[in-house]
N, C-alpha and C positions, 0 to 999 in steps of 0.2 A: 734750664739754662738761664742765666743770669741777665739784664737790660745789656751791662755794657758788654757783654757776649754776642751777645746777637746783632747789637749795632755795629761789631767791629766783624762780623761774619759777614754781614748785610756789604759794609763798606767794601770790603773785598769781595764780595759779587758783583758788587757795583762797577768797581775799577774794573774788573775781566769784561762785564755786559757793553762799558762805555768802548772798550778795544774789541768786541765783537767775538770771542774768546769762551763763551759759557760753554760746556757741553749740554746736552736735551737735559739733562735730571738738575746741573745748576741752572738753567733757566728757569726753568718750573719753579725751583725753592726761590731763586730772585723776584721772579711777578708775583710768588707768594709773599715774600715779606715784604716786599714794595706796596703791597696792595693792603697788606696789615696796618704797618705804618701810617699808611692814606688814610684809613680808616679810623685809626686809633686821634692822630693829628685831627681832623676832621671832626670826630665824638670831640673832642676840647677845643675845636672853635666853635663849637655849636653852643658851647657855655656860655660866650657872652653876648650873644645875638639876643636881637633887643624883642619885647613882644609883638610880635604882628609879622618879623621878619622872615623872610622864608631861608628855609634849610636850607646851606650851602650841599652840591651838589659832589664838589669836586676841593682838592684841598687847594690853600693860599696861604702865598708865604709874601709876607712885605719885603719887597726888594727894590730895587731901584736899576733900572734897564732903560737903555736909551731906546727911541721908538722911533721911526719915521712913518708918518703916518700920510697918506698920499688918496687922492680923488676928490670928487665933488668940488672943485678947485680949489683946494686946499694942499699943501705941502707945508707939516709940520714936525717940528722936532718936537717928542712929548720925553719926561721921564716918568718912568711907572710906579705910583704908590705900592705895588702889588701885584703876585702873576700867578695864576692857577694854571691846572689844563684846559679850565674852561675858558678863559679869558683874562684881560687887567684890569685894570684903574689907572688914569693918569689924569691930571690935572689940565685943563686947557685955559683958554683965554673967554674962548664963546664956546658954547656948549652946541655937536651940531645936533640937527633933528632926529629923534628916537626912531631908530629901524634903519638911520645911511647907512651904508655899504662903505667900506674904505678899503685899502689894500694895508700893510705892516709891516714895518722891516724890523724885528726885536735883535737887536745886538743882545744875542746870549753867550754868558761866558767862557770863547774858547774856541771859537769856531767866524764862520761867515754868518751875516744875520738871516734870522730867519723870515721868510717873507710869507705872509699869510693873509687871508681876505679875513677882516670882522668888521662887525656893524652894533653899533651906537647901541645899548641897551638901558640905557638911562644915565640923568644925572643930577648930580647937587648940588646947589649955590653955595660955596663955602666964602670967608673975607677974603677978597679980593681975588678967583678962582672961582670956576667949576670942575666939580671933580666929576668924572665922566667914564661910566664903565661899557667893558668893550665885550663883544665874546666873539669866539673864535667863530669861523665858518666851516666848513668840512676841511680836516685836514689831512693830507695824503698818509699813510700807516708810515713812512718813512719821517714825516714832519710831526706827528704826534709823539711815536718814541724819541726824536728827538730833545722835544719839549718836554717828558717824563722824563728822561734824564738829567737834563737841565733842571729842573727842580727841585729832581730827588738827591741831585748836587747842591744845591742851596740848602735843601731841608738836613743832608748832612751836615756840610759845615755848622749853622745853624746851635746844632746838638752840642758837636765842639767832637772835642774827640775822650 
């Protein structure tokens, strides 16, 4: 089977999994080529990661998502350089301390936001910003697929059609 074969199979599993629709046997071939893709996507970000970097875990797509980001007395509107299932990046003003705890509300496209606990995992002085990356906390199995869909939404369009 040909690339734009399977992308336009994939899309259409996509579309029935997001309406809840797959039978057991298209389930399975959807987490399978969802999890190909991850992985294919994933092997080509790992090309330009610089020496000493470590291995992304998990895939990331630069996008731009509004974040409210809440605790530590802080209440902030962030937008996201970038979203994986592991976590973002979004730019801040002050960078807070490596390890807070915050709560997230990501407006993802199409829906309520999604509210999720993460904490501060590092950051970088850029001009006139810190860019500041976040990872997720545990997420409920209902709030993870949602976040894999949402992605694997982006990573389609992305592709084009």
């Amino acid at each position: 089977m040909d690339l734009g074969q399977w992308l336009t199979d994939l899309r259409a599993l996509h579309a029935k999994a997001k309406l809840g629709e797959l039978e057991p046997a298209e389930g399975r071939d959807y987490r399978a080529r969802r999890a190909e893709l991850a992985r294919a996507l994933l092997a080509a970000q790992s090309l330009t990661r610089q020496p000493g970097q470590a291995q992304r875990q998990s895939l990331r797509i630069a996008r731009a998502l509004q974040v409210e980001l809440t605790g530590n007395g802080r209440k902030e509107k962030l937008t996201t350089f970038d979203i994986s299932s592991g976590g973002f990046a979004a730019p801040m003003g002050t960078a807070p301390e490596p390890g807070e705890i915050f709560t997230a509300a990501i407006r993802l496209p199409g829906g309520d936001p999604l509210v999720v606990p993460v904490k501060v995992v590092g950051s970088t002085a850029q001009m006139g910003y810190v860019r500041v990356s976040f990872t997720f906390g545990v997420l409920a199995s209902e709030a993870a697929e949602r976040l894999e869909l949402a992605i694997l939404d982006m990573v389609l369009q992305q592709l084009g059609k």
